[in-house]
C-alpha positions in Angstrom: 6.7 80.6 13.7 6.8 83.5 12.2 10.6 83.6 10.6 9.1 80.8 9.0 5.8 82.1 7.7 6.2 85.0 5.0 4.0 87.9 5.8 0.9 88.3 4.0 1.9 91.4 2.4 4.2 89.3 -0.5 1.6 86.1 -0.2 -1.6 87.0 -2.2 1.1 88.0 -5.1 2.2 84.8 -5.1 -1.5 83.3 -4.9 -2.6 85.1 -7.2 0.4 83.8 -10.0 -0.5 80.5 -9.0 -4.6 81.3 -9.7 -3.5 83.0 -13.4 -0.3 80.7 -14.2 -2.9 77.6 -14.2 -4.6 79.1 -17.8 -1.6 79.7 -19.0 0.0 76.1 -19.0 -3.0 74.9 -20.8 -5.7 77.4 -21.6 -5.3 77.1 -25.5 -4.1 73.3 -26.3 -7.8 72.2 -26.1 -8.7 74.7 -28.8 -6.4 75.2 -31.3 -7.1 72.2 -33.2 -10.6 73.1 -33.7 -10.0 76.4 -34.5 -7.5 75.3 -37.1 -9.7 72.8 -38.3 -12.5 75.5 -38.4 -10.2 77.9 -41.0 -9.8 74.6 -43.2 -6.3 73.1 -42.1 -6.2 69.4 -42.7 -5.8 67.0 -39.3 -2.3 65.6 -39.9 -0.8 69.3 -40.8 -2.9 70.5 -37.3 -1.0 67.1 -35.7 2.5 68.0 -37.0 2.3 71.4 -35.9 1.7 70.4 -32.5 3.7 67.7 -32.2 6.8 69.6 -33.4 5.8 72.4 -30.3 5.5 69.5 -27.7 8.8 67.7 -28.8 10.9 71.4 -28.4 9.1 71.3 -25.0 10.2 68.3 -24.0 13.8 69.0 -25.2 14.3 72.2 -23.5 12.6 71.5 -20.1 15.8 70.0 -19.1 18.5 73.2 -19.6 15.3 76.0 -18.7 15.0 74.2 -15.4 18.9 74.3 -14.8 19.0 78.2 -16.1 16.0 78.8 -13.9 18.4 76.8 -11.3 20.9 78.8 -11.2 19.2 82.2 -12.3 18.9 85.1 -9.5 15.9 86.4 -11.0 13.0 83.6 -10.6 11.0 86.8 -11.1 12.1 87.1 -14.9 11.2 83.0 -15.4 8.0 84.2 -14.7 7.9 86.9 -17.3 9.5 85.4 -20.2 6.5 82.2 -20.1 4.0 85.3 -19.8 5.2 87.0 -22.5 5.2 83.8 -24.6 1.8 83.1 -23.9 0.7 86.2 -25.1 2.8 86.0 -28.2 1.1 82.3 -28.8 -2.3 83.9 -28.4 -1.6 86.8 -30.5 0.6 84.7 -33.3 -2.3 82.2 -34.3 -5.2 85.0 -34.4 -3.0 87.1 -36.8 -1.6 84.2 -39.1 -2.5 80.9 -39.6 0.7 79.8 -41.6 2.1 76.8 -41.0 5.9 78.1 -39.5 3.5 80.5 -37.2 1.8 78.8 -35.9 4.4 75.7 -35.1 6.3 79.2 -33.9 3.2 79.5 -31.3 3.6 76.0 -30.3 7.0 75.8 -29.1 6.6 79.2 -27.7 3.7 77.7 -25.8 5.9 75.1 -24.6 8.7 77.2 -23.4 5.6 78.7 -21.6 4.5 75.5 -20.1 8.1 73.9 -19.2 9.8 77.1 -17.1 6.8 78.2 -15.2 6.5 75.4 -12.8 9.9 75.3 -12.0 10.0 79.5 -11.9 7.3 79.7 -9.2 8.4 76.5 -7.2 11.7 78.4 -6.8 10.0 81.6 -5.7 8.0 79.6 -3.3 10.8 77.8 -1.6 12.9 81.1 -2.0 10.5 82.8 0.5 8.8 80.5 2.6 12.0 78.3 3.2 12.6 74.7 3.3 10.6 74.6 6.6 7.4 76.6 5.8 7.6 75.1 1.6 5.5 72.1 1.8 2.4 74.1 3.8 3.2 77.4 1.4 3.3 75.4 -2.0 0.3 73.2 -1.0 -1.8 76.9 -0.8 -0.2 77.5 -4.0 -1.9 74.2 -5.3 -5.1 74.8 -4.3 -5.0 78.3 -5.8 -3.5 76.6 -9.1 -6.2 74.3 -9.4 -9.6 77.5 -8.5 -7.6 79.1 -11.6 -7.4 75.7 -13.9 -11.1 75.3 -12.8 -12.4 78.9 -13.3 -9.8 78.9 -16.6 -11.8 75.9 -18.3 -15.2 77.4 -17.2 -14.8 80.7 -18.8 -12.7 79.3 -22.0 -15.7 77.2 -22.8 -18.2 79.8 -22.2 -16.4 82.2 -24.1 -15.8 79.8 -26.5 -19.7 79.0 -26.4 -20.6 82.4 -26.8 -18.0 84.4 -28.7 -16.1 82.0 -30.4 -13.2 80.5 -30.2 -11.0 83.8 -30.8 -12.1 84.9 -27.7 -10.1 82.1 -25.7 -7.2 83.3 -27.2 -7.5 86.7 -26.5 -8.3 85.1 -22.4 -5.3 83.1 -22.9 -3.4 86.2 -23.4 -5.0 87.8 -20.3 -4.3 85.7 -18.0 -0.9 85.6 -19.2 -0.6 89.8 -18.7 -1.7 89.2 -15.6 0.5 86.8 -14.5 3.2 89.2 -15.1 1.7 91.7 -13.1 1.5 89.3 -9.8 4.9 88.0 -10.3 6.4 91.7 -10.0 4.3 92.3 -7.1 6.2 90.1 -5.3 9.2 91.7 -3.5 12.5 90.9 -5.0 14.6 90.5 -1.9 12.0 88.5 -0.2 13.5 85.6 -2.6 16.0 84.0 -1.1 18.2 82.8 -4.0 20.4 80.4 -2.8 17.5 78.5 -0.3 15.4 78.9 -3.7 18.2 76.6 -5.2 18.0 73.8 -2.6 20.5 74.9 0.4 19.6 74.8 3.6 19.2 78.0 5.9 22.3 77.2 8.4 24.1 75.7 5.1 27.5 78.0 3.8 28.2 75.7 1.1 27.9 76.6 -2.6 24.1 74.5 -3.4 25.0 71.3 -5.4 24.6 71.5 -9.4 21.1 69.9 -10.8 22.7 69.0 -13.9 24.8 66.9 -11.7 22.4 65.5 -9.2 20.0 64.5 -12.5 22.9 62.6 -14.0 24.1 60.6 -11.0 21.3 59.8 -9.6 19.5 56.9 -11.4 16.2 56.9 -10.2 15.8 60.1 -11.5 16.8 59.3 -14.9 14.5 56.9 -15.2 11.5 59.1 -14.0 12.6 61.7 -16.4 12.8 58.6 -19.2 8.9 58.0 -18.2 7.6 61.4 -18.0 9.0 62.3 -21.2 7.3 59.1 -22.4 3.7 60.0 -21.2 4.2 63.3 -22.4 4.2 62.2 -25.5 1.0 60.6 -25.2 -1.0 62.4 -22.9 0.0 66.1 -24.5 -1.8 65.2 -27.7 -5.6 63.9 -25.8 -7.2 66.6 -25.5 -6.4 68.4 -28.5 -7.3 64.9 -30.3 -10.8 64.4 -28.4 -12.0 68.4 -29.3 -11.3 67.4 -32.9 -13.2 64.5 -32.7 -15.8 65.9 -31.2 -16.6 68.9 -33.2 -18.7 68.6 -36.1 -16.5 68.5 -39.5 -16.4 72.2 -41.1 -16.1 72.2 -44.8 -13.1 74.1 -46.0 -13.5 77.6 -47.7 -10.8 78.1 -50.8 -8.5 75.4 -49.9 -8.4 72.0 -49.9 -7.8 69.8 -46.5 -5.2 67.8 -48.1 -2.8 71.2 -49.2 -0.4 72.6 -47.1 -1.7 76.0 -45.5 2.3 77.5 -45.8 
């Protein structure tokens, strides 16, 4: 069992990118209506915003899952959503212009769609196609402490500090992130299992492009995620509005563009 079982040495990496990655998909979508509404932006500018970032994520999970595919550096897939997460963070405390923060958005979602697929490749890149279900269901239940502990500390900070400070956590986590994923060992990564071959297998793996567009189960699954995206991405952002009280604006009006 253990040429199956990657040594511990290049596992608490790896756990501990799953624990800091889980802020990072969603640490600031609950908040940055409020604290948009809070500097006097007007709900259907805050919606548009947002909507614009969710529909470029949507639109570019596709080819950033087949470039993270084929890449033979998962490691970088990991960087490039960290450093977007902290360029989010950082965009919408400096500016609250309309184009910077839509920027934020869609960098936000090019956080959110390549991480997943960045760290499921690492993880089946190490621990094989034998060990991946047992190594990836660890990963969960780090991935979900994180998402818990995230939530916990975003809404005390919040609570306490304000809502800048989720940001600046946010941005954190993200930093950190990057600092696990280099951890792990580069040639512990097996590229081409990390792409869907088998161990004994000498043939080229087969294209996901390809696979997605010949298979039509799979086209239909994609149809339907895409369709509750749509939906469920905008809830939560949509209930902290709701729920916090109404701030009056200071200097401009709700209904005037904040650009």
């Amino acid at each position: 069992m253990t040429s199956r079982s990657p040594s511990s040495p290049r596992l608490w990496p790896l756990f501990a990118l799953n624990f800091f990655m889980a802020d990072m998909q969603s640490g600031i979508g609950p908040f940055i209506g409020v604290f948009l509404q809070d500097r006097g932006w007007a709900s259907g500018l805050i919606g548009t915003a947002m909507t614009i970032g969710n529909v470029a994520g949507m639109l570019i999970t596709t080819p950033v899952g087949g470039f993270i595919d084929a890449s033979r550096n998962k490691r970088l897939w990991v960087v490039i959503p960290g450093v977007c997460v902290v360029l989010a963070s950082a965009i919408i405390l400096i500016s609250q212009n309309f184009w910077a923060v839509t920027f934020s958005q869609v960098a936000q979602s090019l956080a959110s769609a390549a991480i997943v697929p960045a760290v499921t490749g690492i993880t089946l890149g190490i621990a094989k196609q034998k060990g991946f279900n047992a190594l990836n269901g660890r990963n969960q239940a780090f991935n979900h402490a994180g998402n818990m502990v995230g939530a916990a500390l975003s809404g005390w900070l919040g609570y306490s500090y304000g809502y800048v400070s989720v940001f600046v956590l946010a941005a954190a986590f993200g930093a950190i992130a990057i600092a696990c994923v280099l951890m792990i060992p580069a040639k512990s990564i097996d590229d081409r299992v990390a792409r869907g071959s088998k161990e004994d297998d000498s043939k080229a793996p087969p294209d996901a492009m390809t696979m997605l567009l010949r298979h039509k189960p799979l086209l239909v699954l994609a149809l339907a995620l895409a369709i509750f995206h749509l939906g469920n991405a905008a809830i939560v952002p949509l209930y902290g509005l709701a729920a916090s009280p109404k701030t009056r604006p200071t200097g401009r009006a709700l209904s005037q563009p904040p650009w």
